[in-house]
C-alpha positions in Angstrom: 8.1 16.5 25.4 6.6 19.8 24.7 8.5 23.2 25.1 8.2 24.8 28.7 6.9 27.5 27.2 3.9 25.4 25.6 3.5 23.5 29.0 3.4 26.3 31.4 0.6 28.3 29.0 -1.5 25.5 28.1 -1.0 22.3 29.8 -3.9 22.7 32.4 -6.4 22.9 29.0 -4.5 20.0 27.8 -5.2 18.1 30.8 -8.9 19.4 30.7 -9.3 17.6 26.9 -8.0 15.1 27.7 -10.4 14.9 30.6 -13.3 15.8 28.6 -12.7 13.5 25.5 -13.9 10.8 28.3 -16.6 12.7 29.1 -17.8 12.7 25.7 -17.2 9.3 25.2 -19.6 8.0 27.8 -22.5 5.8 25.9 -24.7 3.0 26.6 -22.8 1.2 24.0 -20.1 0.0 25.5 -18.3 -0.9 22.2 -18.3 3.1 21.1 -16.7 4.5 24.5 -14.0 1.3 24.0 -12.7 1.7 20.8 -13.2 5.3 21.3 -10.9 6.0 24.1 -8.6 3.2 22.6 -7.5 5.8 19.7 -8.2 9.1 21.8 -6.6 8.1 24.7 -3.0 6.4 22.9 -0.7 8.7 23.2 -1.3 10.9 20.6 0.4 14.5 20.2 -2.7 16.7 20.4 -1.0 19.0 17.8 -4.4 20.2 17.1 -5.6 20.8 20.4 -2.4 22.5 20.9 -2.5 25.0 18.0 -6.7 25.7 19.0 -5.4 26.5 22.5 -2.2 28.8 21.6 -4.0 30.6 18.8 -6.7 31.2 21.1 -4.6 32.6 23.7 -2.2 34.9 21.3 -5.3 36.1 20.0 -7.2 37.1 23.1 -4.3 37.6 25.7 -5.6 40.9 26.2 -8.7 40.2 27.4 -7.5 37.4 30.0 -8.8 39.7 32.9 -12.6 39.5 31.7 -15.2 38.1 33.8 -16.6 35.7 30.5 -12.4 34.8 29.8 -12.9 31.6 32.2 -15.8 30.3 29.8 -14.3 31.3 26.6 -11.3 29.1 28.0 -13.7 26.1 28.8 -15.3 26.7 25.4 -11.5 26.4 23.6 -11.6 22.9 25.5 -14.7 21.9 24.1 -13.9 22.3 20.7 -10.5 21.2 20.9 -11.9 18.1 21.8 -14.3 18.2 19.1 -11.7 18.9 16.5 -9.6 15.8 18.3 -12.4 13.5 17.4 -12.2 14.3 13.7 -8.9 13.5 13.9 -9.8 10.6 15.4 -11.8 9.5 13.2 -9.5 9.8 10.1 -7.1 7.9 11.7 -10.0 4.9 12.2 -10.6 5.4 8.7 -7.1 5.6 7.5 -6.4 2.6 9.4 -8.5 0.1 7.7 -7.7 1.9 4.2 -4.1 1.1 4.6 -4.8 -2.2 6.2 -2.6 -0.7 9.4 -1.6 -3.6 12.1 0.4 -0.7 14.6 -1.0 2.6 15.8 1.2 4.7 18.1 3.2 1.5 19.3 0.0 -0.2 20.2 -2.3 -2.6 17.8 -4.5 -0.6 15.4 -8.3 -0.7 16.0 -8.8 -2.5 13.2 -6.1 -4.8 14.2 -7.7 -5.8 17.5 -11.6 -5.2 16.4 -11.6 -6.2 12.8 -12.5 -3.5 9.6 -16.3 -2.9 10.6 -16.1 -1.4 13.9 -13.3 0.9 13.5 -15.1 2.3 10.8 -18.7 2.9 12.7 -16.8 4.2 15.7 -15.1 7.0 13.1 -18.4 7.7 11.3 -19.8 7.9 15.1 -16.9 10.3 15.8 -17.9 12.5 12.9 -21.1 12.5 13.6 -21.2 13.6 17.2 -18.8 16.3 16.7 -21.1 17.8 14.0 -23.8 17.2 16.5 -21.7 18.9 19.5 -20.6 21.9 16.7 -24.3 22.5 16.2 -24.9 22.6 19.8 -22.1 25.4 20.0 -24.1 27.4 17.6 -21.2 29.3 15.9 -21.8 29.3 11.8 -17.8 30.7 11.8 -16.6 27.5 13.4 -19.1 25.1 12.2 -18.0 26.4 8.5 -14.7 26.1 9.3 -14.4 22.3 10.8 -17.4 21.3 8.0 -14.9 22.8 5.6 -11.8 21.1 6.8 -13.1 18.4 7.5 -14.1 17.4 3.2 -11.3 18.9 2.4 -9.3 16.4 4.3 -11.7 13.5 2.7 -10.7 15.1 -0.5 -6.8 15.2 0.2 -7.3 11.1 1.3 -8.7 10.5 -2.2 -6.2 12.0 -4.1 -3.6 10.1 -1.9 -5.8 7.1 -3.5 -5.8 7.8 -6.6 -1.8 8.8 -6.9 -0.7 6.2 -4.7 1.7 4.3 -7.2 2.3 6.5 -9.4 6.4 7.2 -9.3 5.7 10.3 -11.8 4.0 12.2 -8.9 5.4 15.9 -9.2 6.4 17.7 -6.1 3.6 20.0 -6.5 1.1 16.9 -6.4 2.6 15.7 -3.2 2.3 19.0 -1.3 -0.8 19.6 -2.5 -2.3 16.3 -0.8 -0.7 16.8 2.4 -1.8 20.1 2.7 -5.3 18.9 2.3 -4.8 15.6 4.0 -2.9 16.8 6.5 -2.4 20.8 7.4 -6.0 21.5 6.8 -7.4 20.4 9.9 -4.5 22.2 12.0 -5.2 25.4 9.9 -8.8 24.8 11.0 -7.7 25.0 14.7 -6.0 27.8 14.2 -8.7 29.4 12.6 -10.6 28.2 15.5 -8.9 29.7 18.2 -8.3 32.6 16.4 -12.9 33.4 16.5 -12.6 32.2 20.3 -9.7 34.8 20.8 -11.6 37.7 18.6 -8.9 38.3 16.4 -9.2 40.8 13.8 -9.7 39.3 10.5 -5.8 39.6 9.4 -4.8 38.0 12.5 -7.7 35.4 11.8 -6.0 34.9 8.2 -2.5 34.9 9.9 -3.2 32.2 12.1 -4.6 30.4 9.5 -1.7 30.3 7.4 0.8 29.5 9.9 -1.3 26.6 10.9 -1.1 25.7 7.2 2.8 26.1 6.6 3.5 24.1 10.5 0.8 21.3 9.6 2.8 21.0 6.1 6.3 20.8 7.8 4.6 18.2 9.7 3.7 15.7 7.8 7.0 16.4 5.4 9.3 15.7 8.5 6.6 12.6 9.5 7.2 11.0 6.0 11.2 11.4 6.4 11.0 9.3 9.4 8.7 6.6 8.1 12.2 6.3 5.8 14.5 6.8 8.4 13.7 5.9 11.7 12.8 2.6 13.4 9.1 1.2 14.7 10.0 1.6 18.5 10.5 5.2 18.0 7.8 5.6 15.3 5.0 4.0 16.9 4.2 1.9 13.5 5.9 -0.2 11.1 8.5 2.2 9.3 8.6 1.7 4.8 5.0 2.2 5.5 4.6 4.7 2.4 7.0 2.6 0.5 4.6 -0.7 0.8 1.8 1.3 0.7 2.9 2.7 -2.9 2.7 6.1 -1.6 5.7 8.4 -3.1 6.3 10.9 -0.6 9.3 13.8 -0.6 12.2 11.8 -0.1 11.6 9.2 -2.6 10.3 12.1 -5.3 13.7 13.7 -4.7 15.4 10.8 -5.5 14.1 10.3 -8.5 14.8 13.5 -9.7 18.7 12.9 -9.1 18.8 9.3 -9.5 20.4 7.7 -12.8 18.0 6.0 -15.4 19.3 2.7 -14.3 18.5 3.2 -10.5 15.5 4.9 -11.2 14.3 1.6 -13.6 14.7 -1.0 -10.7 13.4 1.7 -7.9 10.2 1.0 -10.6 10.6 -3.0 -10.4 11.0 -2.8 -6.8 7.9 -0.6 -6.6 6.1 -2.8 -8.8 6.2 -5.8 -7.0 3.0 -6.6 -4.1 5.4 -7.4 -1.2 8.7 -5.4 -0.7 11.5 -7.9 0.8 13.8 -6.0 3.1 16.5 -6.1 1.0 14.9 -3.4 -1.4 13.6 -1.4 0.8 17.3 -1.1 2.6 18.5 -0.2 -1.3 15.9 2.5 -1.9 16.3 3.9 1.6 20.1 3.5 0.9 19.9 5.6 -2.2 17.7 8.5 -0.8 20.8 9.0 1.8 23.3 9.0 -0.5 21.4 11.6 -2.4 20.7 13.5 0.2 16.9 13.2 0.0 16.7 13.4 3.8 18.1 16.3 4.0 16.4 18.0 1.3 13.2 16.8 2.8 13.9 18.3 6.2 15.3 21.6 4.7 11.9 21.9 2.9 10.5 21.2 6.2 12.7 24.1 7.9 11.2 26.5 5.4 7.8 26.3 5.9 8.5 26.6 9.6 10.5 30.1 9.4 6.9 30.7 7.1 4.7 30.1 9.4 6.9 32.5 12.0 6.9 34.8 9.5 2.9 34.7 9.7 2.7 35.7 13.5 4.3 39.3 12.5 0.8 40.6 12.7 1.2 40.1 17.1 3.0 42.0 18.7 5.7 40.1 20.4 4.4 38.1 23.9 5.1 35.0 25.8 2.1 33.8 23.6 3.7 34.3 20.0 6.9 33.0 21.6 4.9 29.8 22.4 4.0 29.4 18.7 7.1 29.6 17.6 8.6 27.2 19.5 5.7 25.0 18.4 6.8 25.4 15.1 10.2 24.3 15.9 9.7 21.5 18.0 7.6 20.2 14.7 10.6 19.5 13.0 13.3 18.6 16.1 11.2 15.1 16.4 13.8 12.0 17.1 15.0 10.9 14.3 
């Protein structure tokens, strides 16, 4: 559940994309508006929306008594929809990539609809939001989400092309999150930060915390694919692990691990099917190593980072909100 802080300054506008995703959704082919609201509408966290929103309003608090501050709130709705979609989208595509059968504790699209669909409905996603961005008529933004949104394609190839590889360095691994994975919430940041007129360091500020909170993110989202269990998670948990994707914890394990733990952690790896036997061992091992709690430390950092961003504001119920963003990042259930 979201701060009261977060609730009571945004949750209206929450309610309002929700709303309008619908709205947006509407089509003569009933197929699109199905599988469409199936992803949008599942119970996702709107992080994104969220961190358009808040940026927008620490940004441009001062100007809440304007007569145009009712449509410059309308417009943040529209475009944290838009930016919603992409996100969408990815998740359509990543679905079928990593041959996904949960999604939020519900079937995946391609699960219930097959690989083709899913994947139109994502490049449909895509495509209207560029068309809606055009529509908006802001080169800033449109730069910004056209920007985000190859890096992001970028950040799911190099997840590709490393996924097996037990050699991965630390460095690699943040670097594909951070384009997988905080770009797009650095890019609603960004976002909110034009609809707010911030000044160009507060535009860069923004940026950058939305960069260090979208990286704590997905570190504290790949400790629980390790460490939690499917009912909480919303998917199967080992997902990395059968996937062949060496996240954090498993990276810091094999830096402490001995040569003979570290040889069948490769056997184990190797093999097309883990049995839950192995995966019980590795997870095993990155507890007693303390993995998890490196992970989640590393995690910690980049969220008293990103606070560290917002000294630009002065201090206001609005930068308040942000930082407790940032914290309830990493105080998921584990």
């Amino acid at each position: 559940m979201l701060p009261s802080t977060i609730s009571s300054l945004i949750g209206d506008d929450l309610a309002k994309v929700d709303q309008h995703l619908k709205s947006l959704l509407e089509s003569d082919n009933p197929l699109i508006s199905q599988i469409g609201n199936y992803i949008c509408q599942s119970g996702g966290k709107r992080v994104r929306p969220i961190l358009l929103l808040l940026s927008a309003q620490v940004a441009g608090h001062q100007t809440q008594q304007t007569e145009d501050y009712q449509g410059q709130r309308e417009r943040a709705v529209h475009l944290a929809s838009i930016i919603e979609f992409i996100h969408a989208a990815t998740l359509l595509h990543d679905d079928v990539i990593d041959n996904a059968s949960l999604r939020r504790g519900s079937p995946s699209a391609n699960k219930k609809w097959g690989n083709h669909l899913p994947v139109l409905v994502g490049d449909y996603l895509y495509a209207i939001s560029f068309y809606l961005l055009v529509k908006d008529n802001d080169t800033r933004i449109m730069e910004t989400v056209s920007k985000a949104t190859a890096t992001v394609t970028d950040g799911e190839i190099l997840q590709l092309q490393k996924c097996g590889d037990l050699g991965i360095r630390e460095e690699e691994y943040l670097e594909i999150i951070a384009k997988k994975t905080s770009c797009l919430m650095a890019a609603s940041c960004r976002i909110g930060a034009i609809l707010g007129g911030a000044q160009k360091e507060q535009v860069e500020a923004l940026c950058d915390y939305g960069t260090d909170v979208g990286i704590a993110f997905q570190l504290v989202d790949d400790l629980l694919d390790y460490i939690s269990r499917e009912e909480k998670l919303g998917k199967p948990v080992n997902n990395d692990l059968q996937g062949g994707n060496c996240t954090l914890p498993l990276i810091r394990t094999l830096q402490v691990a001995s040569l003979q733990e570290i040889e069948r952690i490769r056997q184990i790896m190797s093999q097309p099917i883990l049995s839950p036997d192995d995966l019980a061992w590795i997870v095993s091992l990155i507890k007693r190593y303390g993995a998890d709690k490196f992970t989640l430390d590393r995690a910690a950092w980049y969220v008293q980072r990103a606070k560290e961003r917002l000294a630009v504001f002065a201090d206001s119920v609005y930068r308040k909100a942000l930082f407790d963003f940032s914290d309830y990042i990493i105080q998921r259930d584990f």
